[in-house]
Backbone bond lengths (Angstrom), bond angles and torsions (degrees), N, CA, C in turn:
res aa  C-N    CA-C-N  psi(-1)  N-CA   C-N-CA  omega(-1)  CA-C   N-CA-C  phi
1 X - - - 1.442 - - 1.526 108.11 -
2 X 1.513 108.73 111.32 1.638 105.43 163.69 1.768 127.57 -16.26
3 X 1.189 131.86 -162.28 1.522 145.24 150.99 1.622 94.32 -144.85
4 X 1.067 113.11 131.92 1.163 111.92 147.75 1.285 138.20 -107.65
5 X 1.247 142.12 165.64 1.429 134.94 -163.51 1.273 86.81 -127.00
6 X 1.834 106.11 158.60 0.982 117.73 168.80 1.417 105.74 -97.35
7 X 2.038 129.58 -173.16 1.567 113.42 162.03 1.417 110.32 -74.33
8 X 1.342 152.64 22.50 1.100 149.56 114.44 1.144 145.59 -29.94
9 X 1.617 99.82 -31.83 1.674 122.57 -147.71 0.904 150.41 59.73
10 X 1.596 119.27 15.43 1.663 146.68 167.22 1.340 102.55 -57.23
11 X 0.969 121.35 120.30 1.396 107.22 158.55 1.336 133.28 -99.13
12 X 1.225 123.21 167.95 2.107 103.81 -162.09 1.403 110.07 -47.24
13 X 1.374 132.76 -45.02 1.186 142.59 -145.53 1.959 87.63 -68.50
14 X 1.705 115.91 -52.35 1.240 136.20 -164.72 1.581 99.30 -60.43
15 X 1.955 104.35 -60.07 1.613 84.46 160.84 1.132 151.94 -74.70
16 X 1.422 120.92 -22.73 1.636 109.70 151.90 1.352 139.12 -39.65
17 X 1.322 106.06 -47.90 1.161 122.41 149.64 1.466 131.73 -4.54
18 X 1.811 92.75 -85.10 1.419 118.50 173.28 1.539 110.50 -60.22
19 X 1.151 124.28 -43.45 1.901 128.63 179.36 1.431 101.89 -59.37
20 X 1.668 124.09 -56.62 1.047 120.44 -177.54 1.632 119.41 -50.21
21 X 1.532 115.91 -33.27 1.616 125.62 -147.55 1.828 88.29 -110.40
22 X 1.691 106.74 -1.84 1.545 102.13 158.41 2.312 92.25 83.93
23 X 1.600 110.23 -24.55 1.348 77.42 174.45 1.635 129.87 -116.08
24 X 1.439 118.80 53.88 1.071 130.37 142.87 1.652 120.61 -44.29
25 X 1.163 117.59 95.65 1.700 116.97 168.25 1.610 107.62 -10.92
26 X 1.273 129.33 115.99 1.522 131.74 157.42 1.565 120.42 -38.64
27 X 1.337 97.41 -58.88 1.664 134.22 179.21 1.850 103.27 -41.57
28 X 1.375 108.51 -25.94 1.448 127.66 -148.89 1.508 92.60 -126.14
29 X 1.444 131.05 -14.06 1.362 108.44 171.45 1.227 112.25 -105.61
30 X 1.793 121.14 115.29 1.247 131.70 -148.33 1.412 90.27 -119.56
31 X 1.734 123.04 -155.22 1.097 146.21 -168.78 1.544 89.60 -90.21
32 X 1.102 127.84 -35.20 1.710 122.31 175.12 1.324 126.07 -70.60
33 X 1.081 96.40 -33.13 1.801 115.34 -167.05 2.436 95.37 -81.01
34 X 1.550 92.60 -51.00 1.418 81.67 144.37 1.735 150.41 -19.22
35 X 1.403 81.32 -66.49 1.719 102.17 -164.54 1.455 100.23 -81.18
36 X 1.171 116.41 -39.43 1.368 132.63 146.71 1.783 119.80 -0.92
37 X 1.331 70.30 -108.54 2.161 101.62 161.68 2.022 85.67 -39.37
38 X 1.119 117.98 -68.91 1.692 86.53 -139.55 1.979 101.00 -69.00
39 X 1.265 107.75 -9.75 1.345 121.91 -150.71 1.947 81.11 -74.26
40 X 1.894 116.24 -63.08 1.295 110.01 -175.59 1.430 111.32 -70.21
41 X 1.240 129.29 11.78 2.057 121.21 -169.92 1.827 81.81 -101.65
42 X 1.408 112.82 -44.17 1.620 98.36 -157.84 1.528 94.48 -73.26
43 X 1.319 137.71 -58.76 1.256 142.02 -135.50 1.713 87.07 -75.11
44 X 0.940 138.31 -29.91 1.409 141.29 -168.13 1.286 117.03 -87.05
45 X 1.445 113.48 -19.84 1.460 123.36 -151.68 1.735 92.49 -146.53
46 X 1.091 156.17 -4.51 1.145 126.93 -132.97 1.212 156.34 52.32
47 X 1.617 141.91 -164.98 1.474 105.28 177.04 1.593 86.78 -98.06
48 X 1.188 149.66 -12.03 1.787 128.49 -150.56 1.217 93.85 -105.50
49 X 1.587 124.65 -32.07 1.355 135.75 175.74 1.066 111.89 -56.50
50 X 1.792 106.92 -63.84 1.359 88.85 -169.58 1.510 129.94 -89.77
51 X 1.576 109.85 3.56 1.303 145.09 175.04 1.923 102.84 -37.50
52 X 1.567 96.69 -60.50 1.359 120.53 170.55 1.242 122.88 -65.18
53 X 1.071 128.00 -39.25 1.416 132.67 157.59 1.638 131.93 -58.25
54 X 1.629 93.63 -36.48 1.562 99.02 170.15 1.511 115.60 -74.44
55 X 1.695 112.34 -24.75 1.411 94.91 175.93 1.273 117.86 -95.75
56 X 1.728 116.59 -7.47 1.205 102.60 173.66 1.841 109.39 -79.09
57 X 1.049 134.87 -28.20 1.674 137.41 -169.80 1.615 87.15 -68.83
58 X 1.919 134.91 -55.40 1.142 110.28 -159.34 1.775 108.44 -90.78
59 X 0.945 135.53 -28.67 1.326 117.20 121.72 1.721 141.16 20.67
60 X 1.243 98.45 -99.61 1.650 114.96 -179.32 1.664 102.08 -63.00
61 X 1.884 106.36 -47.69 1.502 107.72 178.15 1.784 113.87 -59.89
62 X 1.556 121.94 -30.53 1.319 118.62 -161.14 2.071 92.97 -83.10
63 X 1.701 119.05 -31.03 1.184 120.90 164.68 1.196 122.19 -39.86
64 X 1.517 113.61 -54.15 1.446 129.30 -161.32 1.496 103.40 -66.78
65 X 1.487 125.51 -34.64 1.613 117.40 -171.21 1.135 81.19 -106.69
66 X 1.387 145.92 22.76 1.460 108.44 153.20 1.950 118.04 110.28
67 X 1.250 96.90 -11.30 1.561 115.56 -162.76 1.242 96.34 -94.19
68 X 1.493 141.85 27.76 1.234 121.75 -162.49 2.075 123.43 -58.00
69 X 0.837 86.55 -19.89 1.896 108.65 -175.20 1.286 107.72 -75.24
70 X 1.613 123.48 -16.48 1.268 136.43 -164.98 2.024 114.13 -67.17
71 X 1.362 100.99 -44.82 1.529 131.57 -149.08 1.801 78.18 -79.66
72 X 1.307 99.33 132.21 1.906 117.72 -164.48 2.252 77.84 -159.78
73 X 2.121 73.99 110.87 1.707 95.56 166.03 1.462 128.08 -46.39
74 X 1.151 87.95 -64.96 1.909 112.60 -177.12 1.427 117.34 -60.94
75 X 1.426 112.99 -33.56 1.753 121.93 166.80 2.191 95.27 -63.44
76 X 1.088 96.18 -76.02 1.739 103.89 -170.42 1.532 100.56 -37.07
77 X 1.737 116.32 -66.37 1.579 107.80 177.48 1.249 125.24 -36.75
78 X 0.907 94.77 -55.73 1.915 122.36 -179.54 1.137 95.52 -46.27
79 X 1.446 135.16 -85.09 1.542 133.11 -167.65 1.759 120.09 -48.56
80 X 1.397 89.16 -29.45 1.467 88.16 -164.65 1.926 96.80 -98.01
81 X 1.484 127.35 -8.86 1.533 99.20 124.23 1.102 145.59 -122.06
82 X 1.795 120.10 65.27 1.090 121.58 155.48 1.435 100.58 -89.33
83 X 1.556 120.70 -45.29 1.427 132.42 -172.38 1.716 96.94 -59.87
84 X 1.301 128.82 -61.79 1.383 100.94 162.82 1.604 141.03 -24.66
85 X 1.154 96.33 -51.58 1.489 99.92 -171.84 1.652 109.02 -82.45
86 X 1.346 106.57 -18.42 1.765 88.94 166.79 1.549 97.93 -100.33
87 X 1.055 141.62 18.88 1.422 123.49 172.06 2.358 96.58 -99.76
88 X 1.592 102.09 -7.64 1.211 120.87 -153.31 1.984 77.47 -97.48
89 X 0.861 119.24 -46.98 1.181 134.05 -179.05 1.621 129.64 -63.57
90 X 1.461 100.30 -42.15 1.610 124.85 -178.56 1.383 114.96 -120.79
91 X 1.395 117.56 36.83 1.704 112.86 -157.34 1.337 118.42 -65.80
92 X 1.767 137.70 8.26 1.068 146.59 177.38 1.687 105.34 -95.61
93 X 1.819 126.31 4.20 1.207 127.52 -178.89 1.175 98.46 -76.37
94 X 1.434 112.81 119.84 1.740 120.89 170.18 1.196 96.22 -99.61
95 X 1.277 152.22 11.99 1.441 142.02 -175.25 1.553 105.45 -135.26
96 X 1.063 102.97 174.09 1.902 94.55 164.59 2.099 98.69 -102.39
97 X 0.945 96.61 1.23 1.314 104.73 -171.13 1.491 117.28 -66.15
98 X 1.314 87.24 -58.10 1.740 125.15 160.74 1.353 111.05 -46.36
99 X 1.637 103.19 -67.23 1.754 98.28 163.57 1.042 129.09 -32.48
100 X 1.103 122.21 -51.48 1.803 131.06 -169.86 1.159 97.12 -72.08
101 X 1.739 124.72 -50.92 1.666 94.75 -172.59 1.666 119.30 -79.46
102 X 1.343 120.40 0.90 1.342 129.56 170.10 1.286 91.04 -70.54
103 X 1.231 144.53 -25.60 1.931 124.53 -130.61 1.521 92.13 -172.99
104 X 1.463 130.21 54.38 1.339 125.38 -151.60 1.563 93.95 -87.64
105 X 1.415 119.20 0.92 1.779 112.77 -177.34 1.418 98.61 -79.18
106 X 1.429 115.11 -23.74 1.483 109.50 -161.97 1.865 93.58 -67.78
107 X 0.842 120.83 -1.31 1.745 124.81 -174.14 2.239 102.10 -78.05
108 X 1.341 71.10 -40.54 1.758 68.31 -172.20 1.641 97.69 -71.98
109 X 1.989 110.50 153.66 1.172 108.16 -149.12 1.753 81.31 -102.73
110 X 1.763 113.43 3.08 1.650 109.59 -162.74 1.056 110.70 -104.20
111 X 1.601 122.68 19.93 1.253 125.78 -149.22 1.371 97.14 -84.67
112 X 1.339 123.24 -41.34 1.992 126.54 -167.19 1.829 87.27 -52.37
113 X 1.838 134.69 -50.00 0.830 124.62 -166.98 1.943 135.17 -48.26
114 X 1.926 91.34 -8.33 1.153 79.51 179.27 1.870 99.14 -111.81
115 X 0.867 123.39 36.12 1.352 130.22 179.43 1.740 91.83 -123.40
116 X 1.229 128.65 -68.69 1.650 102.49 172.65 1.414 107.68 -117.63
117 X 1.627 87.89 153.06 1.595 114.50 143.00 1.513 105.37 6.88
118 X 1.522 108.37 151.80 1.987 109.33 161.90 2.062 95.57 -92.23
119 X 0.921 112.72 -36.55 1.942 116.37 -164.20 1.975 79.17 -63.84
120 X 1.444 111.58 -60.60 1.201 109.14 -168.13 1.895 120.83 -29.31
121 X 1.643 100.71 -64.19 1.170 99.97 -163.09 1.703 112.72 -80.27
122 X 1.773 94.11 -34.81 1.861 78.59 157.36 1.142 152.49 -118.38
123 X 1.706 99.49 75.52 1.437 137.42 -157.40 1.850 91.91 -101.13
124 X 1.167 125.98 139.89 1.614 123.42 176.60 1.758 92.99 -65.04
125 X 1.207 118.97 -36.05 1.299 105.70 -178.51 1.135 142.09 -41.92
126 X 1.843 106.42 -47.74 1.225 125.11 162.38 1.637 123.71 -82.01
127 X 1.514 116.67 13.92 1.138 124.98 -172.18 1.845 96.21 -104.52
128 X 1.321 88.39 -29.51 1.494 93.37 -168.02 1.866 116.14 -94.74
129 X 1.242 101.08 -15.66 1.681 121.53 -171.21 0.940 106.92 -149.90
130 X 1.728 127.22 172.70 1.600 146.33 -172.22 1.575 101.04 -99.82
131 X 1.291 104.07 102.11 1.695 126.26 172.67 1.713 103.53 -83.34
132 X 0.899 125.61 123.13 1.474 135.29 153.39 1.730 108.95 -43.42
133 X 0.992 106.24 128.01 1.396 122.84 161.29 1.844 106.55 -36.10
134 X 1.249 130.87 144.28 1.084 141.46 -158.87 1.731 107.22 -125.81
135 X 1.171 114.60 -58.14 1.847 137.85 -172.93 2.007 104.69 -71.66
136 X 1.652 98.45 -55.11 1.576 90.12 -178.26 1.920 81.66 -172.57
137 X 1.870 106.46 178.09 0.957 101.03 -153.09 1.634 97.43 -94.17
138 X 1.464 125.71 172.49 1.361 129.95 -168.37 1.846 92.52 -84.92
139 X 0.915 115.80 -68.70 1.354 106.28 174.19 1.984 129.06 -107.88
140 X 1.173 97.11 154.15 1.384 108.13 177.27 1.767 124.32 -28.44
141 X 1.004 131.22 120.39 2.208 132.29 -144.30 1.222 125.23 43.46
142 X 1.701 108.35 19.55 1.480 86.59 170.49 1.419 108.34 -106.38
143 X 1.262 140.37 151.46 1.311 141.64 -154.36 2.001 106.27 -102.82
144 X 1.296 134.95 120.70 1.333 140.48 168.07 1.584 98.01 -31.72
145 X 1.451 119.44 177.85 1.873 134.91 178.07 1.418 90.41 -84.93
């Protein structure tokens, strides 16, 4: 398995690490640093494995600075299968780098918006539980509610 570095020079192993141990810069965990996390939880773990893992690290990490109110189900599910389905799509990406240029939509941070509704996703419901996609499905045969 590769390492990859970030332009920092972290490399995944360095940032997990840091997310797990809570001190990854906040300021610094963006829509990438995201895709990131779900990109090393699935490939390591699977998707159900690491499904669980991604929400427990952003989770404990969104506790640790303080954000506890932050952590929304249906966003985390959601991301972590779109990133499935292009890692489902591109399965020779040893990088997340690679990923992105296989799957360069996964870059935009508005992408869940065209799979649901706006009432949909910021509904406490779906903040609190895994809402089905509403607009079209997150990945390839699975059917919208």
């Amino acid at each position: 398995m590769s390492e990859q570095r970030d332009p920092v020079g972290d490399t995944d192993a360095d940032f997990l690490a840091a997310v797990e141990a809570a001190t990854w810069p906040g300021e610094h965990f963006r829509h990438r640093e995201h895709l990131r996390l779900a990109w090393l939880c699935l490939r390591a773990e699977g998707f159900d494995g690491g499904l669980a893992r991604l929400r427990g690290l952003i989770r404990s990490y969104a506790t640790a600075l303080g954000a506890t109110g932050k952590y929304h189900e249906t966003m985390t599910r959601g991301w972590a299968e779109l990133v499935q389905g292009a890692m489902d799509a591109a399965p020779g990406s040893a990088s997340l780098d690679a990923l992105l240029e296989a799957s360069p939509e996964l870059a935009d941070a508005r992408l869940l918006a065209s799979h649901y509704q706006k009432a949909t996703l910021d509904s406490a419901e779906a903040r609190a539980i895994w809402v089905e996609p509403d607009l079209k499905p997150l990945r390839p045969g699975s059917a919208p509610r």
